[in-house]
ROBANU-739560 format. One line per field, with one value per residue: x, y, z of N, C-alpha, C, O in turn; residue in one letter. Coordinates in steps of 0.05 Angstrom, whole numbers, plus 5000, padded with zeros to 4 digits. Layout:
n_east	(X_...)
n_north	(Y_...)
n_up	(Z_...)
ca_east	(X_...)
ca_north	(Y_...)
ca_up	(Z_...)
c_east	(X_...)
c_north	(Y_...)
c_up	(Z_...)
o_east	(X_...)
o_north	(Y_...)
o_up	(Z_...)
residu	(A_...)
This chain:
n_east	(6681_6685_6664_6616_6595_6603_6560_6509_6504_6497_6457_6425_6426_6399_6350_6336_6340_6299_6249_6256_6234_6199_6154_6168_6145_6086_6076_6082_6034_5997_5995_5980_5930_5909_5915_5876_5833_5823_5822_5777_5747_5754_5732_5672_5664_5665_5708_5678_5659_5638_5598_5573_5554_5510_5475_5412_5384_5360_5371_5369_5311_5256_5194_5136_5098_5111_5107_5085_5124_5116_5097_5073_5052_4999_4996_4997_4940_4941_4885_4853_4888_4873_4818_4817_4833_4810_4747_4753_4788_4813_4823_4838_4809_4760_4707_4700_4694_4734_4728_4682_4712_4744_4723_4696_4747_4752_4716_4724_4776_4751_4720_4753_4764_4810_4867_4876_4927_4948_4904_4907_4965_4945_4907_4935_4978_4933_4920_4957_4946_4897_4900_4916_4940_4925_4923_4957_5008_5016_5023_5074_5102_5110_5154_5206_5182_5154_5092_5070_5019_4949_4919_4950_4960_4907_4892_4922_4916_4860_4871_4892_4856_4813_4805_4797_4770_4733_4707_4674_4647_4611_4593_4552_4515_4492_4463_4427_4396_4345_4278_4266_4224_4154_4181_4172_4169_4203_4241_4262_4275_4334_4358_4377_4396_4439_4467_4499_4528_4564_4601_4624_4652_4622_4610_4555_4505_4455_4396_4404_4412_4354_4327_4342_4323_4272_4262_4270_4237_4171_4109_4068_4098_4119_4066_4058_4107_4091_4043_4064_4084_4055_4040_4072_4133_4164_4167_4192_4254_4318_4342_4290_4257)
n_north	(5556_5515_5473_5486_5486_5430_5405_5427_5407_5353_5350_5376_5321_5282_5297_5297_5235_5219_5237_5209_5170_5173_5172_5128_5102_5110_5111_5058_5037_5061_5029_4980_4982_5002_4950_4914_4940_4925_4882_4857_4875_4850_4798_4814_4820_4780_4757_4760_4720_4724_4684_4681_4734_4735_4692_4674_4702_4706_4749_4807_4822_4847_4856_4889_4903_4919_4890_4898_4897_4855_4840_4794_4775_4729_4668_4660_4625_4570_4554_4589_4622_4602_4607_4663_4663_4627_4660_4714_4745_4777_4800_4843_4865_4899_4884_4876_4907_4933_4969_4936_4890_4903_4913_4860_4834_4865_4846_4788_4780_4825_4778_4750_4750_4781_4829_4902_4912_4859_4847_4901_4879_4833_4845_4862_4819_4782_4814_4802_4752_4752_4774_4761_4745_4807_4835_4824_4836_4889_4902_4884_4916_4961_4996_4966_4944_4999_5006_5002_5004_4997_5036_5056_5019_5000_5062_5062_5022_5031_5076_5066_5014_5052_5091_5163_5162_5126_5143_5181_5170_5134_5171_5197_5163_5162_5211_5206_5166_5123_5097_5025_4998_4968_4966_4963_5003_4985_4962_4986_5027_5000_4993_5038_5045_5012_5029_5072_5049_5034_5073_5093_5142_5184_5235_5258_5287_5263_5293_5303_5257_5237_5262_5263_5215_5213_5257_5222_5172_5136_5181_5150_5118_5156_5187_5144_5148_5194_5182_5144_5180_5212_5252_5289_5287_5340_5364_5331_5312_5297_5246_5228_5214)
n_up	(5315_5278_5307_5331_5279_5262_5307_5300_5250_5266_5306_5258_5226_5259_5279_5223_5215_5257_5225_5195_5213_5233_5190_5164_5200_5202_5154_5146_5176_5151_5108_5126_5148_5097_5070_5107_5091_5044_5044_5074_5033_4995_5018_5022_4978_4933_4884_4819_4763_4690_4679_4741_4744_4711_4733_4762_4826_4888_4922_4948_4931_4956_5001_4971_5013_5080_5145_5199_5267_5325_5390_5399_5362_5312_5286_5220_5183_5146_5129_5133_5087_5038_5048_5042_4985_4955_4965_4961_4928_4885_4818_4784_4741_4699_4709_4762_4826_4866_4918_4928_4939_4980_5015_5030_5047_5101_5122_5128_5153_5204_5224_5257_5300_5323_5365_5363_5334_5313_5280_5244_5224_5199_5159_5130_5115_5093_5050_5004_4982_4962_4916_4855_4787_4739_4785_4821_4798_4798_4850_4862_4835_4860_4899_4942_5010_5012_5030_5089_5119_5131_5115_5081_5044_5021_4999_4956_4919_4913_4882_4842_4812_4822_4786_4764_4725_4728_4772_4759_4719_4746_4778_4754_4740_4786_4785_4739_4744_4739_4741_4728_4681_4708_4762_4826_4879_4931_4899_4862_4905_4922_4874_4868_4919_4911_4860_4889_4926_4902_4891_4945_4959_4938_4947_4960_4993_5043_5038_4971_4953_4959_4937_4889_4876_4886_4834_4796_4788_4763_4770_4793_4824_4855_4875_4921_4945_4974_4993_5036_5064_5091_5062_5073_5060_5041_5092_5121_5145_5125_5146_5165_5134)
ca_east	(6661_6686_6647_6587_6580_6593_6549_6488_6502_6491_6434_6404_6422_6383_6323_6316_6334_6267_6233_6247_6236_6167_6146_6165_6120_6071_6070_6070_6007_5971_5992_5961_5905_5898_5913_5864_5804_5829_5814_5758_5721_5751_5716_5643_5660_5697_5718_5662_5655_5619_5578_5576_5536_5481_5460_5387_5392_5332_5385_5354_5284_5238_5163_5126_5083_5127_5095_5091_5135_5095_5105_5044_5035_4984_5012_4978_4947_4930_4861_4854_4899_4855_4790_4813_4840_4779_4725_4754_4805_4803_4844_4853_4785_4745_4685_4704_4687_4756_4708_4674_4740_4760_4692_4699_4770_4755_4686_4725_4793_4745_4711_4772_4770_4837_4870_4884_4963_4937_4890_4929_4982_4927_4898_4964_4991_4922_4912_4977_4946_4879_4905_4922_4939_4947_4929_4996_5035_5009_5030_5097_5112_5116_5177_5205_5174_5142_5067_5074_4998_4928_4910_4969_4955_4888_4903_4935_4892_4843_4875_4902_4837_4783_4822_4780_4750_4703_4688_4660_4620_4584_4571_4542_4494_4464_4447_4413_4375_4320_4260_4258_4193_4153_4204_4165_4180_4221_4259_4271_4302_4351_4377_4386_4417_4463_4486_4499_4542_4589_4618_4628_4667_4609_4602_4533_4484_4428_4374_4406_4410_4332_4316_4345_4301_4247_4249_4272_4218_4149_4086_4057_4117_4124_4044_4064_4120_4084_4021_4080_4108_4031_4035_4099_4153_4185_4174_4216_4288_4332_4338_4263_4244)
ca_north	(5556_5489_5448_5499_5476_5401_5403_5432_5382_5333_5350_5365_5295_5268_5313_5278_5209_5218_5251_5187_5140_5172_5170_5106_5089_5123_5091_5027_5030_5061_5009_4966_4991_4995_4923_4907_4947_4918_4837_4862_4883_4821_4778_4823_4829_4762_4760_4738_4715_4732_4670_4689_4759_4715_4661_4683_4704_4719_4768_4843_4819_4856_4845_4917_4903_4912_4876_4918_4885_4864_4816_4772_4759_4704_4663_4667_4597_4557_4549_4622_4641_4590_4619_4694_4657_4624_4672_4733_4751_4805_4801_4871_4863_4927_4879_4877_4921_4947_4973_4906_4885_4920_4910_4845_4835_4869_4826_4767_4795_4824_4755_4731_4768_4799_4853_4922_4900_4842_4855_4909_4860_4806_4854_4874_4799_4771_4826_4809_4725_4759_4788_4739_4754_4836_4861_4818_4855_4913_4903_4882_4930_4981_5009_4957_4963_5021_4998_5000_5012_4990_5057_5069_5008_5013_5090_5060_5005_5048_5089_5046_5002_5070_5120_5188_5170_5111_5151_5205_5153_5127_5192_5205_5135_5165_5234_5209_5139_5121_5071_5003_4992_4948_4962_4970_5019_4978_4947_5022_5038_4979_4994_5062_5045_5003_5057_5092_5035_5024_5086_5112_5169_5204_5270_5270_5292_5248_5298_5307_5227_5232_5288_5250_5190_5223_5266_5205_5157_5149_5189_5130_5112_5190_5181_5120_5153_5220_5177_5136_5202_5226_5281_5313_5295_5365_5382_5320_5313_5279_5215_5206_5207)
ca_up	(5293_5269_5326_5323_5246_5266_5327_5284_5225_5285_5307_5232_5223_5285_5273_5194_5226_5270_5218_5165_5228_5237_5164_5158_5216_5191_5126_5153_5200_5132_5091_5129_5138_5073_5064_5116_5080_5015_5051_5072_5012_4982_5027_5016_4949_4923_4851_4806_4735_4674_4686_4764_4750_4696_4748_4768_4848_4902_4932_4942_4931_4984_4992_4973_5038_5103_5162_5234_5275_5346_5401_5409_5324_5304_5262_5196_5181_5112_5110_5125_5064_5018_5036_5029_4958_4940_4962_4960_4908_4856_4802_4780_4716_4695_4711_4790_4841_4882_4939_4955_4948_5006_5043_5037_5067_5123_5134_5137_5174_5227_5241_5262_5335_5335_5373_5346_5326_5298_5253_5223_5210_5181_5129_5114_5103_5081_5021_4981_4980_4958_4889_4824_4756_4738_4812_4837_4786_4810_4870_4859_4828_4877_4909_4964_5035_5002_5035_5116_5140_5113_5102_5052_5018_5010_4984_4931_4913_4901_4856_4814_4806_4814_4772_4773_4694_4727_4791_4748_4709_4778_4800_4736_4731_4801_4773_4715_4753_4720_4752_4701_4676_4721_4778_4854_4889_4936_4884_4850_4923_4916_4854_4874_4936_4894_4848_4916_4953_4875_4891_4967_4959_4917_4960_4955_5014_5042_5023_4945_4945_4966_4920_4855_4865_4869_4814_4773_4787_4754_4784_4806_4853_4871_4894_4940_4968_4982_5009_5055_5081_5095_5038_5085_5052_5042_5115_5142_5154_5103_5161_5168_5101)
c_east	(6657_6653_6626_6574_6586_6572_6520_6482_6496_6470_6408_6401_6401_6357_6307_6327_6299_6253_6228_6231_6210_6143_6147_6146_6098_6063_6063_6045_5993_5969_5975_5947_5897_5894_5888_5834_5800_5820_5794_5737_5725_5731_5682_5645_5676_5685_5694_5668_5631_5597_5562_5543_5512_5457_5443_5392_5363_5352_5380_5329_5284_5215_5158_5117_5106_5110_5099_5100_5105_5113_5090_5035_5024_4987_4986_4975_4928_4907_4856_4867_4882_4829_4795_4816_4824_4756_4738_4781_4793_4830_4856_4820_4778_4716_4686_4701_4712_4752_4700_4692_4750_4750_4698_4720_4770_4737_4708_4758_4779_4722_4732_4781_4798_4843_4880_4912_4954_4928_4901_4949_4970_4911_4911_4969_4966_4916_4934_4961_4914_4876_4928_4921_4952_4949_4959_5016_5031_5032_5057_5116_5128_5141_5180_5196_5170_5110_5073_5045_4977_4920_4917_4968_4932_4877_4896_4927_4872_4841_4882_4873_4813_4790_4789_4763_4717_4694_4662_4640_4608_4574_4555_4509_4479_4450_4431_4395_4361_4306_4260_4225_4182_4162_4181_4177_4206_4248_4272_4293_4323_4370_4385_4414_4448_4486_4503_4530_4579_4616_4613_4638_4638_4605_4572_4516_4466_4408_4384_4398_4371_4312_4329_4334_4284_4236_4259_4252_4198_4126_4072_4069_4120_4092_4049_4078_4111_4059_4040_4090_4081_4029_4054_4120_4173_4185_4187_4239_4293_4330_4309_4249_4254)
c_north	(5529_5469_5468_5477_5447_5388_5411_5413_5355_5326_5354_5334_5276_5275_5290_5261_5206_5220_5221_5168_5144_5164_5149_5087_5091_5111_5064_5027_5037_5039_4985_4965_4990_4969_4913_4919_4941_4883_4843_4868_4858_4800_4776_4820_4804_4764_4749_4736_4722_4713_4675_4711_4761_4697_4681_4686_4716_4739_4800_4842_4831_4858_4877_4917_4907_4920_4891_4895_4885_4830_4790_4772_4729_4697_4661_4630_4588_4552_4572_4631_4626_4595_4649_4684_4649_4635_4699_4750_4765_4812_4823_4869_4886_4926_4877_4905_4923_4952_4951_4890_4882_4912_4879_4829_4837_4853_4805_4768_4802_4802_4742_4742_4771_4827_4876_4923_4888_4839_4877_4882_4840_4819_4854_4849_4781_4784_4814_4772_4735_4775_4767_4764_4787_4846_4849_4833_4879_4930_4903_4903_4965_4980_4976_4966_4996_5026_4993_4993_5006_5012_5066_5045_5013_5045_5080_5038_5016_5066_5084_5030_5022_5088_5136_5179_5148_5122_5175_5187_5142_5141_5203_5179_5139_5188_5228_5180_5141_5097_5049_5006_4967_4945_4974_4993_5018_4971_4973_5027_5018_4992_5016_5065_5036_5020_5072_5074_5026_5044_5106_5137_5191_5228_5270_5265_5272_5261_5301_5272_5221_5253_5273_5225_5194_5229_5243_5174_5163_5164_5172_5121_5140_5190_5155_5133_5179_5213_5163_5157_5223_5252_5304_5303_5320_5373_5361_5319_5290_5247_5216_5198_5184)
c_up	(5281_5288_5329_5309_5252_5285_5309_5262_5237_5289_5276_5226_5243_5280_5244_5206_5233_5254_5202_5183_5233_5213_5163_5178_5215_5164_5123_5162_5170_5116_5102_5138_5113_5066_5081_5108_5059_5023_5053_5053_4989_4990_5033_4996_4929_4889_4832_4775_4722_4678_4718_4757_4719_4707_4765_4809_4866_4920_4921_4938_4960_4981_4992_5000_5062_5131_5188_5247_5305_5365_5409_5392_5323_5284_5236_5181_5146_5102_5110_5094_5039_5019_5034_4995_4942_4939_4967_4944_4885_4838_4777_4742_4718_4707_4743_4797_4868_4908_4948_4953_4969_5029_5053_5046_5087_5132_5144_5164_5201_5247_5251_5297_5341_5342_5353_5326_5304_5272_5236_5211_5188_5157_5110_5090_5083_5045_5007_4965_4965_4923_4866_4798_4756_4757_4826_4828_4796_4823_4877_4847_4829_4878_4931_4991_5032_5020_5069_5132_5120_5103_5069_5034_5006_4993_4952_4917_4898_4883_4839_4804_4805_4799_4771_4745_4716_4759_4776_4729_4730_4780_4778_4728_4759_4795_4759_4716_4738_4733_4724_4701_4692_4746_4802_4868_4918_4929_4870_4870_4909_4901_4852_4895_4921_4877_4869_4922_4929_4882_4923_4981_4937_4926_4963_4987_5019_5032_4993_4941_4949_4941_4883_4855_4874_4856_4795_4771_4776_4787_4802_4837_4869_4891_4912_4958_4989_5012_5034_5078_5100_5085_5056_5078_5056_5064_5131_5132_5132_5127_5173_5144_5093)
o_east	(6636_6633_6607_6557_6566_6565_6509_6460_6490_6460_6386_6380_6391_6340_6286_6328_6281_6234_6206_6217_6195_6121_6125_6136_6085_6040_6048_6031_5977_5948_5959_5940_5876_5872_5874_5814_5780_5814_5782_5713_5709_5717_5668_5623_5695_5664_5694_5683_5610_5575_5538_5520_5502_5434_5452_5407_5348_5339_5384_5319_5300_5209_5171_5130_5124_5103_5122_5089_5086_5128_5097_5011_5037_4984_4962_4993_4910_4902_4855_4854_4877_4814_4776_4803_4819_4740_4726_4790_4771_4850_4874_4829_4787_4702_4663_4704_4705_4769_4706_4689_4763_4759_4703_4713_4783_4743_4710_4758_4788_4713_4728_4801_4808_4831_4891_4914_4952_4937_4904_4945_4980_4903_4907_4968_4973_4911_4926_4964_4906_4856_4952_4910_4974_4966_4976_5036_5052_5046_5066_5141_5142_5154_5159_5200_5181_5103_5084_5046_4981_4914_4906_4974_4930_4857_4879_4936_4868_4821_4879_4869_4794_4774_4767_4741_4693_4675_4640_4616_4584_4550_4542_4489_4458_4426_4412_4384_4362_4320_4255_4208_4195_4155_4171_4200_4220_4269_4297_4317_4328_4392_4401_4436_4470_4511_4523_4552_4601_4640_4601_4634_4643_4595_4566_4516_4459_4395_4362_4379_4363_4289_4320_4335_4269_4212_4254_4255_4193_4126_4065_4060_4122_4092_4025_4071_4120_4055_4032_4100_4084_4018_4052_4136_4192_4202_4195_4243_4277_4315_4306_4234_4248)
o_north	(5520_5458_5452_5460_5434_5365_5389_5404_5336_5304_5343_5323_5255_5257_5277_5275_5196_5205_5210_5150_5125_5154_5140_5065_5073_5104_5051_5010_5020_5028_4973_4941_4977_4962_4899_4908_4948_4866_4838_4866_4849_4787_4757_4814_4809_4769_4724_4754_4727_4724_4672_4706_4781_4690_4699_4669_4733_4745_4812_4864_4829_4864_4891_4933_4890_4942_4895_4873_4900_4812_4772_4768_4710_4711_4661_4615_4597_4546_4583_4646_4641_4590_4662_4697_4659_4630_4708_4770_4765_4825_4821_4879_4898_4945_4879_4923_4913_4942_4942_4871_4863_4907_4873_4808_4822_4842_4804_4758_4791_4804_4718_4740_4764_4846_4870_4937_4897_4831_4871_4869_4833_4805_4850_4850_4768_4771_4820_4768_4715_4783_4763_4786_4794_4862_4862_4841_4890_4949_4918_4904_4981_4966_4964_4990_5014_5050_4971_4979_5008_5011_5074_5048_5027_5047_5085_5039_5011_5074_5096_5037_5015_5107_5126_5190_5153_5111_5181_5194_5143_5140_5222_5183_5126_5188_5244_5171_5159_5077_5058_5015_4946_4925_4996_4999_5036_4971_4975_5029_5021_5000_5020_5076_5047_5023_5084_5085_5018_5038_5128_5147_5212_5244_5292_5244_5261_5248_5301_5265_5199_5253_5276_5211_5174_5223_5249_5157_5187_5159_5180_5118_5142_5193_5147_5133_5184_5224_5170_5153_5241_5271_5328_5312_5320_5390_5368_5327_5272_5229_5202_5179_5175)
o_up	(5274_5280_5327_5315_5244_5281_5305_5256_5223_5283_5272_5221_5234_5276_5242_5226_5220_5259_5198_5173_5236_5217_5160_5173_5226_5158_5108_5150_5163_5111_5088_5142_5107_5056_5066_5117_5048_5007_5032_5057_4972_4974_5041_4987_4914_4877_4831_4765_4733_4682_4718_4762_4709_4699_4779_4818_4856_4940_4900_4941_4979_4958_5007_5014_5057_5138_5196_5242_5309_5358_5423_5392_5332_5264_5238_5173_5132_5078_5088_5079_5020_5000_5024_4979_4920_4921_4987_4955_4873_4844_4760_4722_4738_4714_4751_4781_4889_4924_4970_4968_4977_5052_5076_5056_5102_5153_5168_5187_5221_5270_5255_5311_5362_5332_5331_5305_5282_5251_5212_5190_5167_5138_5086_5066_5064_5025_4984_4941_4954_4911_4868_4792_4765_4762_4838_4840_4802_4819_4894_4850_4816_4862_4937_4999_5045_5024_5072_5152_5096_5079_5048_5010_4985_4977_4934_4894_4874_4870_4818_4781_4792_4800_4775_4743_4716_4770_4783_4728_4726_4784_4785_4714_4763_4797_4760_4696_4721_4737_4701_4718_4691_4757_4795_4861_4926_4942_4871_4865_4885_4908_4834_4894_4919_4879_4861_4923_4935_4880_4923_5003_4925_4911_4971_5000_4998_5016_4982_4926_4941_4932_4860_4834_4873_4853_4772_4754_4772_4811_4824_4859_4894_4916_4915_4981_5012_5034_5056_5101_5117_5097_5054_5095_5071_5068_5153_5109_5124_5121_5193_5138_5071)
residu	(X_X_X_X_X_X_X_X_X_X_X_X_X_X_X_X_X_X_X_X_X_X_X_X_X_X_X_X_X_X_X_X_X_X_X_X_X_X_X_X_X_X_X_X_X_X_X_X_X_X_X_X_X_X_X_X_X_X_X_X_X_X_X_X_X_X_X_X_X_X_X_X_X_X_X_X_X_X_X_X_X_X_X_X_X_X_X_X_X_X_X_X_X_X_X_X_X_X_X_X_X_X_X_X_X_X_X_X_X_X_X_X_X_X_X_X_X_X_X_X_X_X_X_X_X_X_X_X_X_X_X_X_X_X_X_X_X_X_X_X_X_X_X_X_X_X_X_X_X_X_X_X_X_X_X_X_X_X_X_X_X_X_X_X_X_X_X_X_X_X_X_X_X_X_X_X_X_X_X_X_X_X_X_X_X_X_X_X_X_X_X_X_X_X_X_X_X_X_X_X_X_X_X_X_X_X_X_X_X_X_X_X_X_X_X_X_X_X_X_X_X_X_X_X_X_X_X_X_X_X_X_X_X_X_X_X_X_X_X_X_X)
């Protein structure tokens, strides 16, 4: 029984030997690991000072706009960005027009004969050089790489510079036209058309747009257009009239 109970106290002892000898191997490899994810965040993260996290930094800036990547980009050159800057900039006013804004971006973007890639990219990068003063802040003020595609800028362009109060005043200044005094009946269209072209989203029909400048013209011009149409007006088509 003796050497049983010494033979068992033998092996318990051998058993916790291993057990400490594993633990302590075990302890070691974490520790350092730990130590080694503890240098590591030292050397992303080194120690700074109160003066340190004051000093002004372009670190984390990101442009709202983010550029489609491509493999055949044209580089974007300096007199280009000084005539979108000098003739075509819109600086976010009540007295500008958002729309020929737009129009006129693309006018000069699609004289520049580039491919489909391309020219996306060149609206992209030419609109941000195209906006001074409040429309830059605007702009900046987006989300980062928030803006990917002309569509989604332009979107948002538009709603920020057309908000719904001054579409509803356009579509309200063509309902209620009026001929000037003196005004031709060419010159009447015009300024009709004009009302028309301020606001492109207006919903309105070609025959309604044909039917509110007529009844808002004088008699005089209504006999011109009636004698023009050979007294059939109402029986042609909104595109011949």
């Amino acid at each position: 029984m003796r050497l049983r109970t010494n033979t068992k106290t033998l092996e318990d002892l051998c058993s916790q030997s291993l057990e400490t000898a594993s633990q302590a191997i075990h302890d070691a490899v974490l520790g350092n690991r730990d130590c080694l994810v503890m240098d590591t965040l030292r050397r992303r993260d080194p120690i700074r000072t109160l003066g340190d996290y004051s000093k002004p930094s372009h670190e984390g800036y990101r442009n709202t706009i983010k550029l489609p990547a491509g493999n055949n980009v044209v580089p974007l050159r300096s007199d280009t960005i000084r005539l979108v800057q000098n003739g075509c900039s819109f600086h976010g006013l009540r007295s500008e027009d958002p729309n020929q804004h737009v129009k006129d971006l693309l006018i000069l973007v699609d004289s520049l004969d580039l491919d489909g890639e391309n020219r996306e990219r060149m609206r992209l990068c030419l609109f941000q050089f195209s906006l001074p003063d409040q429309a830059i802040n605007w702009l900046e003020r987006l989300p980062a790489g928030s803006i990917t595609t002309w569509e989604d800028l332009t979107t948002r362009f538009l709603a920020q510079f057309f908000p719904p109060r001054r579409t509803a005043k356009l579509h309200n200044d063509i309902l209620m036209f009026q001929q000037y005094h003196g005004e031709s009946l060419s010159e009447a269209w015009t300024h009709f058309k004009d009302l028309i072209q301020k606001v492109p989203h207006h919903g309105l029909d070609l025959w309604l747009q044909i039917q509110i400048f007529y009844d808002h013209v004088d008699g005089t011009t209504q006999k011109g257009i009636d004698y023009a149409a050979g007294e059939r007006l109402r029986k042609l088509r909104p595109d011949e009239a």
